[in-house]
C-alpha positions in Angstrom: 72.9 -15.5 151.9 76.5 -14.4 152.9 77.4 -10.7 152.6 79.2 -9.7 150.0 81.4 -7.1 151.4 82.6 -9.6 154.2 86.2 -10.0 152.2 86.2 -6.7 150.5 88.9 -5.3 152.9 90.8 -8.7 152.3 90.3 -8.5 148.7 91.7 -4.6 148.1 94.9 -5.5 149.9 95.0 -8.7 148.6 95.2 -6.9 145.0 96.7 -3.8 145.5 99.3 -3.9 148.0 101.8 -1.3 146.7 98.8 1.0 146.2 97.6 0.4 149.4 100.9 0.9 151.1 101.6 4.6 149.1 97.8 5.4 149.5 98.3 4.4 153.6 101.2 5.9 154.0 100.3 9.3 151.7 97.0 9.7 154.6 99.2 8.8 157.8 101.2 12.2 156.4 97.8 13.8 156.0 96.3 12.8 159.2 99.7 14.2 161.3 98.8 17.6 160.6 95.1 18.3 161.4 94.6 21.5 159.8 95.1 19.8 156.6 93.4 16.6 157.7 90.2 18.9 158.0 90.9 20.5 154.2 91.4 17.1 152.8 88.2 16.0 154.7 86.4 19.2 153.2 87.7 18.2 149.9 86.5 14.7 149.6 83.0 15.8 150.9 82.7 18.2 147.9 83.8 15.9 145.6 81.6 12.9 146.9 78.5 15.3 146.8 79.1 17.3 143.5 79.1 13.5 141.7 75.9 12.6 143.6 74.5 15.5 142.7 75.4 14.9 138.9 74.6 11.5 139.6 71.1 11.7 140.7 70.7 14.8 137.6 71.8 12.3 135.3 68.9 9.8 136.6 66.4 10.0 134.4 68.3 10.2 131.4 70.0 7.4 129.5 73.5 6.4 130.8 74.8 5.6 133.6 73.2 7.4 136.6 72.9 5.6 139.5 76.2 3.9 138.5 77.6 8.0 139.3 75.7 8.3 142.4 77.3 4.8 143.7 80.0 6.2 143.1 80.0 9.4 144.8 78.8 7.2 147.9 82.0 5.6 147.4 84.1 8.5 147.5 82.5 9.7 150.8 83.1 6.3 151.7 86.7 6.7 151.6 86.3 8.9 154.9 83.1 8.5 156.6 81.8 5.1 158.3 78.2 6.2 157.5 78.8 6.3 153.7 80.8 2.7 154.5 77.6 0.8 156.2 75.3 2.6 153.6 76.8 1.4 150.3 76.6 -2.0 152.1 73.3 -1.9 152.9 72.9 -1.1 149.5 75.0 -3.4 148.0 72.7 -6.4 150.1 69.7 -5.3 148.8 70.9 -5.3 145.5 72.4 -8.9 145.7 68.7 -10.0 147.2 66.6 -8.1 144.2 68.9 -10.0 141.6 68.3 -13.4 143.6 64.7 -12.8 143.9 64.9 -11.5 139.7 67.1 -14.7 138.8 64.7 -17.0 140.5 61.2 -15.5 139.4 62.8 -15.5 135.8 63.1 -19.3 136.2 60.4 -20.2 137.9 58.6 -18.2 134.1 61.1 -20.1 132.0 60.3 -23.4 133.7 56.6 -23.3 133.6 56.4 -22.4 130.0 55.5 -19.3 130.7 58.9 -17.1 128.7 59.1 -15.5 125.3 59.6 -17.8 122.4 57.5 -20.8 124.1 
């Protein structure tokens, strides 16, 4: 199985260039002054936690919960290499449960075993 986030750098620039150029360019300005590369760093961790935390309250109800708490990981993402490797992590195990589903379900289908035979 190849991973899935191999080309995902490749793929952003590929697609948005101009918004990666302004967004690049917009953090090299941020970055130059490190009192307010620490605020901005402060920010994004507050951000990326509250919509975990909402996330992960939002669990157990219907909607979209975990679909929030993927993306607060990807907003911490955006500045910390640990929230980088674990969305990919994630992302592979998710890629190998839906193999595993997608092929269970046809071995069920193909021995007769599936609704409606």
């Amino acid at each position: 199985m190849s991973d899935p986030t191999a080309d995902d750098y490749e793929r952003a620039n590929r697609i948005g260039r101009p918004i990666g150029r302004f967004m690049a360019k917009w953090r090299g300005r941020i970055r130059e002054n490190p009192w307010l590369n620490v605020v901005y760093r402060v920010l994004i961790t507050l951000i990326g936690a509250a919509v975990i935390i909402i996330g992960l309250i939002l669990v157990p109800l219907p909607g979209p919960g975990w679909l929030i708490v993927f993306v607060g990981l990807t907003i911490l993402g955006s500045e910390f290499h640990w929230a980088r490797r674990f969305t990919s992590w994630l992302r592979m195990q998710l890629a190998k449960f839906w193999a595993w589903w997608k092929a269970r379900r046809a071995r069920r289908d193909g021995s007769g075993e599936g609704l409606g035979k």
